[in-house]
C-alpha positions as a printed Julia matrix, in Angstrom:
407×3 Matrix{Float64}:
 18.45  -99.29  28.5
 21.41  -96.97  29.51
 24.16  -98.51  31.66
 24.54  -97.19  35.18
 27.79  -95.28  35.7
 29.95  -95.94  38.96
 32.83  -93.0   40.04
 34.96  -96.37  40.8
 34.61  -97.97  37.29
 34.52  -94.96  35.4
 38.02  -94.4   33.13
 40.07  -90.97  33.5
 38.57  -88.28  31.99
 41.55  -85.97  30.09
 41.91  -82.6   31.82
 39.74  -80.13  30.42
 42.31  -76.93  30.74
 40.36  -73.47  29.28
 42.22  -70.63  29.2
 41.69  -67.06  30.03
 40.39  -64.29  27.43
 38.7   -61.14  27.16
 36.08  -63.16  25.22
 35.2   -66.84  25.55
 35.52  -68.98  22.31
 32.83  -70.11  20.14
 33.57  -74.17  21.53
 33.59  -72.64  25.21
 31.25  -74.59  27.67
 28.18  -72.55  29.87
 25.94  -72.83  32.53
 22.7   -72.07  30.76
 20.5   -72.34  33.37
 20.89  -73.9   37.37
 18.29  -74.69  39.55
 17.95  -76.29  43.01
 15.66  -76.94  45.52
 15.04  -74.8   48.98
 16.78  -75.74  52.77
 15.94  -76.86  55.71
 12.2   -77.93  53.88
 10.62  -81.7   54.47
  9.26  -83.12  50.91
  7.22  -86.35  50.46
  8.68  -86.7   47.03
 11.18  -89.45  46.69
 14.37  -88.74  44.83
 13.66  -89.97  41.59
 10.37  -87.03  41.84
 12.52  -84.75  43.26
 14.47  -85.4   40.35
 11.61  -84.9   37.81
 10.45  -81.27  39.84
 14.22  -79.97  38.93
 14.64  -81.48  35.75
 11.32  -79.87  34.51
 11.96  -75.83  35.71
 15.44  -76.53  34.74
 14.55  -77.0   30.83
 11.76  -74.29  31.37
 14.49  -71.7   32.28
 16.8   -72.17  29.33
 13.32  -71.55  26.93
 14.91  -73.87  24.36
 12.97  -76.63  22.84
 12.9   -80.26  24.8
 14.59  -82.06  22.01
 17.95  -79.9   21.85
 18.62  -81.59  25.4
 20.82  -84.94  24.35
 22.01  -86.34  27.74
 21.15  -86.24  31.23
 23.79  -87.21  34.41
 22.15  -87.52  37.48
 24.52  -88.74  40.92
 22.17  -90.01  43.15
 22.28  -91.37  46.92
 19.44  -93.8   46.61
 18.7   -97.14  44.44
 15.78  -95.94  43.8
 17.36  -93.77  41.11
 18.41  -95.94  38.03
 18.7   -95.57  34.42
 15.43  -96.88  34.3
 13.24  -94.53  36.22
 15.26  -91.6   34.37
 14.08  -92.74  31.75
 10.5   -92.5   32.87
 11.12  -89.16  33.94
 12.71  -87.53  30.55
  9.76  -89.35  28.54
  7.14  -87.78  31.15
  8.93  -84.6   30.42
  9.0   -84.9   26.72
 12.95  -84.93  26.89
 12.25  -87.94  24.18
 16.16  -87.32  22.63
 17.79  -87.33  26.17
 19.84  -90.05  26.99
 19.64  -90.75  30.6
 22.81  -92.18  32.67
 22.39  -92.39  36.5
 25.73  -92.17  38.54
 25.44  -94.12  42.32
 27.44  -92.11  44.84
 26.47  -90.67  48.55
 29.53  -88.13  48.98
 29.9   -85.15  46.62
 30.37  -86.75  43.11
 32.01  -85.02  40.36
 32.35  -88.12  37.87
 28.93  -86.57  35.99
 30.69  -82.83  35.72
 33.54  -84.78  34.06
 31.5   -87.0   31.5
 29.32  -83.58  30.6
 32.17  -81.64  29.7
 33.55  -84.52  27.58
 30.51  -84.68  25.76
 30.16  -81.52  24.99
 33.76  -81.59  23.77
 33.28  -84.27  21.58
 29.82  -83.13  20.45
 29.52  -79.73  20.62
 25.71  -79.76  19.5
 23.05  -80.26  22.22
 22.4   -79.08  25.66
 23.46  -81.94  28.63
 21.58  -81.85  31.94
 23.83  -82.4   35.21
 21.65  -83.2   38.13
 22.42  -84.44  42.07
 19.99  -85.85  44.06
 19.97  -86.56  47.52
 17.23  -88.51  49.73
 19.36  -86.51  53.58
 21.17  -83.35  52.77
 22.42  -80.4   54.75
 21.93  -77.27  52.56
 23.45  -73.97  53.48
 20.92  -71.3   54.33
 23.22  -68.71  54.59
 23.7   -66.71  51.31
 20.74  -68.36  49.62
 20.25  -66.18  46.6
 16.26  -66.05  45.35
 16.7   -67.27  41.72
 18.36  -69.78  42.62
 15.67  -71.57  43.94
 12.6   -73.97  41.98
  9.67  -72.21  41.9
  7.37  -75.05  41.18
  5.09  -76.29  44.09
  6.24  -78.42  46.29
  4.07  -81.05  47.99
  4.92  -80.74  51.82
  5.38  -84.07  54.03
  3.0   -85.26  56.63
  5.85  -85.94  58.85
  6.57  -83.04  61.72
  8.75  -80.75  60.89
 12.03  -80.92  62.77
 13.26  -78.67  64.84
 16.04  -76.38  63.22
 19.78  -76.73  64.88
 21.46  -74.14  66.84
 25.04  -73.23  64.82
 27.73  -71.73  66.85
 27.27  -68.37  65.52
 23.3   -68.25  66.88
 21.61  -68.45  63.45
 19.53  -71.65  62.88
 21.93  -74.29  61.14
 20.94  -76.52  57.89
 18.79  -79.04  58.9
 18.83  -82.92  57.08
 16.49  -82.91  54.39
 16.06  -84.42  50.57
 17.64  -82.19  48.0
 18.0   -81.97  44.21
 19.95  -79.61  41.84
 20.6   -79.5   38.23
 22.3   -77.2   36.01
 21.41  -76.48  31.66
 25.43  -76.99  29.92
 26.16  -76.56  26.53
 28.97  -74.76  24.12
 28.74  -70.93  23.02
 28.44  -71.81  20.04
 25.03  -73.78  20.27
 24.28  -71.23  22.74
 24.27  -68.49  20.17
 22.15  -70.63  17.46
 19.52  -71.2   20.39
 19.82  -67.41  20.96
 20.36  -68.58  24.46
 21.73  -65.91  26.93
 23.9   -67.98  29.76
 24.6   -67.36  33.48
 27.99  -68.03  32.71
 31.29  -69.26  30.93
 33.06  -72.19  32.24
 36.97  -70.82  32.15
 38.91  -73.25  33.27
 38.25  -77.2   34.45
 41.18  -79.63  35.18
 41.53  -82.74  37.7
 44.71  -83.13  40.01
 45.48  -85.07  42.92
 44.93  -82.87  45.88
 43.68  -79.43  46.78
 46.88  -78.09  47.68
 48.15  -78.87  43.76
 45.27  -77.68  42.77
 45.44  -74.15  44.41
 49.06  -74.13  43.35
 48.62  -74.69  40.29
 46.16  -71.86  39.49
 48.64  -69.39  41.31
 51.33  -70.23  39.32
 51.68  -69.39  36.31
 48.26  -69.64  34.89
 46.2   -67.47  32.68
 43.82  -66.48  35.68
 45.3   -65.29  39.01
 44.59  -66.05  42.37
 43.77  -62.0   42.69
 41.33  -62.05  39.7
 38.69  -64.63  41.54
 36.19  -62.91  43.73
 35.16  -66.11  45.72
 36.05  -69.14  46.49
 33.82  -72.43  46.92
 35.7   -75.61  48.85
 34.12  -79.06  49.38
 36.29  -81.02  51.13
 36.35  -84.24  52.61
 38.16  -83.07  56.78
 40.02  -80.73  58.01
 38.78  -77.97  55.99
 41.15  -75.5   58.76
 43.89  -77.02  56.95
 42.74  -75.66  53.35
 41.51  -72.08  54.71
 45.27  -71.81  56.14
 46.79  -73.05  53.1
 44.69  -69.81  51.43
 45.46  -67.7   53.99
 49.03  -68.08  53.01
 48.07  -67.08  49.67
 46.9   -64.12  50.48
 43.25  -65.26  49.24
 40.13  -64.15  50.85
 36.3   -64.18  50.25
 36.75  -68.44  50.92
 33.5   -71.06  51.83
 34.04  -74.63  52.76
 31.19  -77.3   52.13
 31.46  -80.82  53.69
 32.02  -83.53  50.86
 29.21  -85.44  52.62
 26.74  -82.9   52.61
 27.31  -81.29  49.26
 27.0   -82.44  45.94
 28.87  -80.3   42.73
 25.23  -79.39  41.22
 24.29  -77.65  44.6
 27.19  -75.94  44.78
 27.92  -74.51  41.09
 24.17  -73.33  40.77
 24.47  -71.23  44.11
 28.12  -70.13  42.7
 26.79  -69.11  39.9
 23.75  -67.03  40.87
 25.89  -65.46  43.64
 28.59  -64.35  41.6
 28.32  -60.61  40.82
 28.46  -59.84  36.59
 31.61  -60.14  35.28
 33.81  -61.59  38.23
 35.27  -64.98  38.23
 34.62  -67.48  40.65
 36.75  -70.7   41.96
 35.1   -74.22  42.76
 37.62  -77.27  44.17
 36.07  -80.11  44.93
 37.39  -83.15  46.13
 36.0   -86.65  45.08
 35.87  -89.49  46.92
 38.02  -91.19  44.93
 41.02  -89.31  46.01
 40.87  -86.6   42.42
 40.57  -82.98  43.38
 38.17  -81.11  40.56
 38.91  -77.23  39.96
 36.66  -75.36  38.09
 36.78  -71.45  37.44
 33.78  -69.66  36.3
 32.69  -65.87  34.83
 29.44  -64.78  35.5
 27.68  -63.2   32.31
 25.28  -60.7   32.5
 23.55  -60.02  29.4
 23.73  -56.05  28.19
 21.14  -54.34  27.7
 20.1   -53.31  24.12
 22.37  -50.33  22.95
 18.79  -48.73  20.64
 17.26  -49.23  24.37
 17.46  -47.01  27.71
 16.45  -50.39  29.64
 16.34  -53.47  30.23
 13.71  -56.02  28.3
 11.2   -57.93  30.44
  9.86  -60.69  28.58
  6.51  -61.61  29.87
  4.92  -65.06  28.42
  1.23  -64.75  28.66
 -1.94  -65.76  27.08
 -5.95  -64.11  26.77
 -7.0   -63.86  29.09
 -5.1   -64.63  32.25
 -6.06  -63.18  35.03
 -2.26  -64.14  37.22
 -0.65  -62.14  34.65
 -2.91  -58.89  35.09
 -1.96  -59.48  38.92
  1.71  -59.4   38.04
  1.34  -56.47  35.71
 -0.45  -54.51  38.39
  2.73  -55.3   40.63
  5.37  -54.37  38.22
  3.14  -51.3   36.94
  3.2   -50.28  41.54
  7.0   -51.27  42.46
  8.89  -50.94  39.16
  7.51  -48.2   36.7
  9.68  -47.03  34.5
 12.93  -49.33  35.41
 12.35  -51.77  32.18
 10.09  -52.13  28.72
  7.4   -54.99  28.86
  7.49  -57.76  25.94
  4.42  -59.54  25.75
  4.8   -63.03  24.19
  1.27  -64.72  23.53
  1.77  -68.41  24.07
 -1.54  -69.46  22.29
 -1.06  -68.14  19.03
  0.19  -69.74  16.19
  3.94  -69.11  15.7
  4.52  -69.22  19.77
  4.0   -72.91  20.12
  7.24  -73.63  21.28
  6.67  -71.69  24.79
  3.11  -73.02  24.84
  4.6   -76.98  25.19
  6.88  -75.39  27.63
  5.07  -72.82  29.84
  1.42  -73.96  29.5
  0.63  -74.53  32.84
  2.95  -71.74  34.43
  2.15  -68.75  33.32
  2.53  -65.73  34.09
  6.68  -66.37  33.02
  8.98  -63.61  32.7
 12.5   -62.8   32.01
 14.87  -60.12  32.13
 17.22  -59.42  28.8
 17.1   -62.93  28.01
 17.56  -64.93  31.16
 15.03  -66.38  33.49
 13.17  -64.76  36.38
 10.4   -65.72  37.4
  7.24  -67.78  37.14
  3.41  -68.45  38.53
  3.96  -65.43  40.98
  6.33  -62.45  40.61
  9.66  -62.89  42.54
  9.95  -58.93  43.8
 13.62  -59.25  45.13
 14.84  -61.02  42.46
 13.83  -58.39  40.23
 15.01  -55.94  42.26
 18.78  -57.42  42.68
 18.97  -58.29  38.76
 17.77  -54.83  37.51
 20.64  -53.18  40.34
 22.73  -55.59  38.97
 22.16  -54.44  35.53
 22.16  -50.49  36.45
 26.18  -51.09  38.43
 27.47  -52.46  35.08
 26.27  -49.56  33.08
 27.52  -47.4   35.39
 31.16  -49.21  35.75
 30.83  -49.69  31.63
 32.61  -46.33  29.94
 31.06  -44.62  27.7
 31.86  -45.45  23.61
 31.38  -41.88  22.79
 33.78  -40.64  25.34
 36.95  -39.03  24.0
 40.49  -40.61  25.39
 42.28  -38.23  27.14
 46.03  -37.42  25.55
 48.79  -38.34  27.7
């Protein structure tokens, strides 16, 4: 049985410090996948399903086999959540190499970020699974980007739905509700041997004492600068006014703060990395309970497209027949002709088995150069936003064949 972890008996972790490059290294830690569940939405599952629900899509998305996942972290709010019952899940899964450690914590806990990243330091073969759960949380609405969300069906509660809060700006605030998120890490390296293609490259990770040394230490002096990180993502235990002045001063802008109590580091560092455009850098502090400050700077990664190819690859996963896939052809065939090339994986035959233990009961499943889109139903505007995505880089990208100009 694997030991429950506490944040207050857990031993320092050594700062993690990656620095800056044009390229990241072959030991370099990403975000192969991150998944979380949708706001202001009443569930009857309990937090060790909820758990279960993300866990599942979350190894779905990466496409890798079940037994390259080694370890899973999961902070949880609730007893109900143990070493044991992880367990349970990863077995029901078919996760049967994944070690399962459960980490007991209601505020925003970043003691499982810190043991991943050890782990993966100190064995750099394997994916780990980071996961939050939370039985009352307030998720942000605002910003919600589509693929960040499960797509897996979600049994609704019996309960009446409550009735959503008024914010001060007029739109409908976040309203109480359970939550889970989980996020797919493991090195480049492995990354490459999977012929994974990640959301993004973790670029720099190190614990100090307090925001404010935190933000000072990235501004001075360090490989990345303050003007190189298009957002920034704060969870902080009070007076966020006090942290948004302190960035004010340094002149740094596009800034969100997230209540310690209502945010866990899973929830925010999937929607961070989903909302980051391809290429830019983005900037998550968060502050534990236990008085360490966590900042963590990440680089989006958008897969290019084939240089033989004029587009982008959709990878559809399929089987004969399947009538939900002729549905979604029809769609993509009416809304998007001519803006990709169709790959059409058969599931049931012979050398496919690997996506057949892993999308046998989802299909239609599709993905764009590489990284996951969709599944069960086409997702329309996340389609949409990836492949404009895709069509700004080539257009920002110069051309190899172009001549330099003399000086």
């Amino acid at each position: 049985m694997s030991a429950i972890f506490r944040p207050q008996c857990l031993k320092s972790i050594r700062q993690l410090v990656r620095n800056y490059s044009p390229k990241p290294s072959q030991n370099a830690v990403v975000i192969a996948a991150a998944v979380r569940t949708p706001n202001s939405f009443e569930y009857a599952q309990t937090e060790d399903q909820l758990a279960g629900l993300i866990i599942d899509e979350l190894v779905k998305r990466t496409a890798v086999p079940r037994e390259e996942f080694k370890k899973l972290f999961v902070c949880t709010s609730s007893d109900i959540v143990d070493s044991d019952s992880l367990s349970s899940v990863v077995q029901n899964l078919g996760l049967k190499s994944c070690q399962t450690h459960a980490i007991q914590n209601k505020a925003c806990s970043v003691s499982g970020l810190q043991m991943s990243l050890e782990c993966l330091q100190q064995n750099a073969d394997g994916c780990i699974i980071l996961g939050d759960t939370r039985a009352h949380i307030k998720q942000q609405v605002k910003d919600s980007m589509p693929s960040e969300l499960i797509t897996a069906r979600m049994r609704p509660s019996r309960k009446p739905k409550a009735t959503a809060n008024t914010a001060k700006d007029g739109s409908d605030a976040p309203e109480e509700c359970p939550g889970a998120a989980a996020l797919a890490l493991t090195t480049m390296e492995t990354a490459e041997r999977l012929q994974l293609q990640p959301l993004a490259v973790v670029r720099e990770f190190f614990i100090v004492n307090d925001n404010k040394q935190a933000i000072y230490r990235l501004s001075n002096k360090q490989p990345i600068q303050l003007n190189d990180v298009h957002n920034w993502q704060l969870v902080v235990n009070d007076a966020p006014e006090q942290h948004l002045n302190m960035l004010a001063e340094l002149n740094v802008k596009h800034v969100r703060t997230h209540d310690v109590k209502q945010s866990t580091a899973s929830h925010v560092l999937t929607h961070t990395v989903h909302a980051l455009p391809a290429g830019s850098l983005g900037c998550v502090i968060m502050e534990s309970g236990d008085g360490r400050c966590v900042l963590m700077v990440l680089e989006k990664i958008m897969p290019a497209t084939n240089p033989s190819k004029n587009l982008p690859q959709l990878t559809l996963y399929t089987k004969e027949p399947c009538p939900l896939c002729d549905e979604l052809l029809a769609q993509l065939d009416q809304n998007f002709a001519g803006e990709f090339e169709l790959k059409k994986v058969f599931i049931d035959r012979k050398e496919n088995v690997r996506y057949l233990r892993l999308f046998r009961y989802d299909i239609p499943v599709l993905f764009l150069n590489g990284q996951f889109l969709c599944m069960h139903t086409l997702n329309e505007k996340a389609l949409r936003d990836r492949l404009s995505a895709l069509k700004l880089t080539a257009t920002a990208a110069p051309s190899p064949a172009e001549p330099k100009k003399s000086k």
